[in-house]
C-alpha positions as semicolon CSV with decimal commas, in nm:
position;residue;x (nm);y (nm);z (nm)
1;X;0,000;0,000;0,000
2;X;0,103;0,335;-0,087
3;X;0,071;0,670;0,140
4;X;0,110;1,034;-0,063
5;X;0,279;1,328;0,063
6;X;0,027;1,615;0,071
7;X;0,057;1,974;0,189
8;X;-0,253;2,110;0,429
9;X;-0,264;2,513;0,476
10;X;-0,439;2,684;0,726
11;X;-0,535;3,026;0,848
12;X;-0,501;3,167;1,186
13;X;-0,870;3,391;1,259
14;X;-0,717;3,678;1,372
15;X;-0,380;3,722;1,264
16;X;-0,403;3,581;0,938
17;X;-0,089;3,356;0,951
18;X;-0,055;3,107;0,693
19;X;0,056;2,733;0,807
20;X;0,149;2,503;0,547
21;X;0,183;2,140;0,718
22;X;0,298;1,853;0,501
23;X;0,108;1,512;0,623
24;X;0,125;1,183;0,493
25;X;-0,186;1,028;0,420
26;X;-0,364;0,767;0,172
27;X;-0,583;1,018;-0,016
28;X;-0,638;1,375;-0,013
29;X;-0,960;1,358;0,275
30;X;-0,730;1,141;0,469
31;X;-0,499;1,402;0,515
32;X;-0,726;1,693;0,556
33;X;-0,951;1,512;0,822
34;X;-0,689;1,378;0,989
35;X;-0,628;1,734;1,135
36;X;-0,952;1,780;1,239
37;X;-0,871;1,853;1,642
38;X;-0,675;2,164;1,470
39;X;-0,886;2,302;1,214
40;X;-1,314;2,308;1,269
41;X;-1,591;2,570;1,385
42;X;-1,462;2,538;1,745
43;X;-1,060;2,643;1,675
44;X;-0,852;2,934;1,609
45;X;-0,770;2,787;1,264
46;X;-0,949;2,762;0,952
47;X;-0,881;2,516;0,611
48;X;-0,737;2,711;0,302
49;X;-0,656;2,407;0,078
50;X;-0,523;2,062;0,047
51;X;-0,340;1,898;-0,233
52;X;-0,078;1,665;-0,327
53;X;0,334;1,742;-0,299
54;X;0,480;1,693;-0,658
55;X;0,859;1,662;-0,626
56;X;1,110;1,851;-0,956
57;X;1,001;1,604;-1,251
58;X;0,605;1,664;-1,132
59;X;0,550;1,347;-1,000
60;X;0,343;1,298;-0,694
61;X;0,553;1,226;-0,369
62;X;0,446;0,883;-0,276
63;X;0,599;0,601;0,006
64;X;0,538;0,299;0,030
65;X;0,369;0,165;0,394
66;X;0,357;-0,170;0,534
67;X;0,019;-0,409;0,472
C-alpha cells in the first residue's frame, strides 16, 4: 500500500498567519480530516486548501507503507 505526501494550509482567525503542514496520508480527505482537532468551527484555525506534494520532474511524492 502506498501513502502520498500532501501539503494542508491553514489560516489563523485573527492574525491571518498562513501554516502550510505537510502530512502523509492515503488520499487527499485522509490528510485533511486527519487534522480535524486543529482546524473546525470550534478552533482558532481555519482550512485554506489541500493537495498533493509533486517533487522537480512533477510526479506525486508517494511512500510505500507496510500491509
Amino acid at each position: 500500500m502506498k501513502e502520498q505526501l500532501f501539503t494542508v494550509s491553514i489560516r489563523h482567525i485573527k492574525t491571518s498567519e498562513e501554516i502550510k503542514l505537510e502530512v502523509w496520508a492515503k488520499n487527499v480527505d485522509e490528510a485533511t480530516h486527519g487534522l480535524r482537532g486543529v482546524i473546525n468551527y470550534n478552533t482558532q484555525y481555519r482550512w485554506i486548501g489541500s493537495g498533493p506534494v509533486h517533487d522537480d520532474h512533477g510526479k506525486v511524492i508517494t511512500r510505500e507503507i507496510p500491509a
